[in-house]
N, C-alpha and C positions, 0 to 999 in steps of 0.2 A: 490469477483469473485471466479467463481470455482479453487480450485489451480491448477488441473492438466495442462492444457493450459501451464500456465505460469511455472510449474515447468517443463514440457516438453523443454521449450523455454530456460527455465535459471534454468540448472540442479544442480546448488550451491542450489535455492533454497528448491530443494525437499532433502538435505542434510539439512539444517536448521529448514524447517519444514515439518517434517515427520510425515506422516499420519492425516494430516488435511484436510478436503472437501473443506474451501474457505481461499483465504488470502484477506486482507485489505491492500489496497496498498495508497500511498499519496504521495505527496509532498509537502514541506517547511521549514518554517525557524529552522536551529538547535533549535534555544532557545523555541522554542514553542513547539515542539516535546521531547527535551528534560528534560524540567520543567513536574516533577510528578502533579502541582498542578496549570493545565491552569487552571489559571484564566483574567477578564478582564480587568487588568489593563496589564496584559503579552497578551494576546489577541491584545491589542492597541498599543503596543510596538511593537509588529511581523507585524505591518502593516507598521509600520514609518523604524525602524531601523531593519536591516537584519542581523544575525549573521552569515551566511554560511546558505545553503541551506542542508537537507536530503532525504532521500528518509525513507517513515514509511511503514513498513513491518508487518504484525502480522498474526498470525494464529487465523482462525476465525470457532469455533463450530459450528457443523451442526444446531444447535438452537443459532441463533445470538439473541435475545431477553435475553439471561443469560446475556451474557456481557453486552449488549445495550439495557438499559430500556427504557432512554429517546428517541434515536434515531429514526426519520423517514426515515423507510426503503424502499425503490423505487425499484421495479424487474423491469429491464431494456430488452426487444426483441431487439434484434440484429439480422441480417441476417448474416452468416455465415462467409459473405467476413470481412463484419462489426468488428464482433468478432474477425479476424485476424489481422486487423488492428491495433484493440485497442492493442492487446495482444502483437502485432510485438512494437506499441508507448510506452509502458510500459517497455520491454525487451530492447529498444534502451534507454530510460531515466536512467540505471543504468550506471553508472562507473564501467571500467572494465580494470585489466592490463592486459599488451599483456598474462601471462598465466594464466590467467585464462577465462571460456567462459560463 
């Protein structure tokens, strides 16, 4: 998604990632997320047994095809309300302590 939106909404993030056009956002299990080497037998783990939940963050180049060979990529139209919603669902799914915003 484009970052600005959401770094507008959750100003940490445009302090983490600075000067990026889109971030990747997600959610799930720590242990899937945090294994450098998903593979499927940790794939079928992350479905049965949960280790804590994270939220996946990353900064995403304006040519998302370097990173993502294999990936099918979907350009999604949103109407504007739409876009706000999601961006408002996303910005509320983070954890946050009372200071910070």
């Amino acid at each position: 998604m484009p970052a600005k939106a959401m770094q507008d909404t959750l100003p940490k993030l445009q302090q983490r990632f600075i000067d990026t056009p889109y971030l990747e956002i997600g959610w799930g299990d720590k242990g899937f997320y945090s294994n450098q080497r998903n593979n499927h037998r940790l794939n079928t783990k992350s479905d049965v047994l949960v280790s804590g939940s994270v939220i996946h963050a990353v900064a995403v180049p304006e040519n998302i095809e370097v990173i993502s060979t294999h990936a099918k990529i979907e350009k999604l139209c949103l109407t504007d309300k739409a876009y706000a919603s999601l961006i408002q669902f996303i910005a509320d799914s983070f954890y946050r302590t009372s200071n910070v915003k």
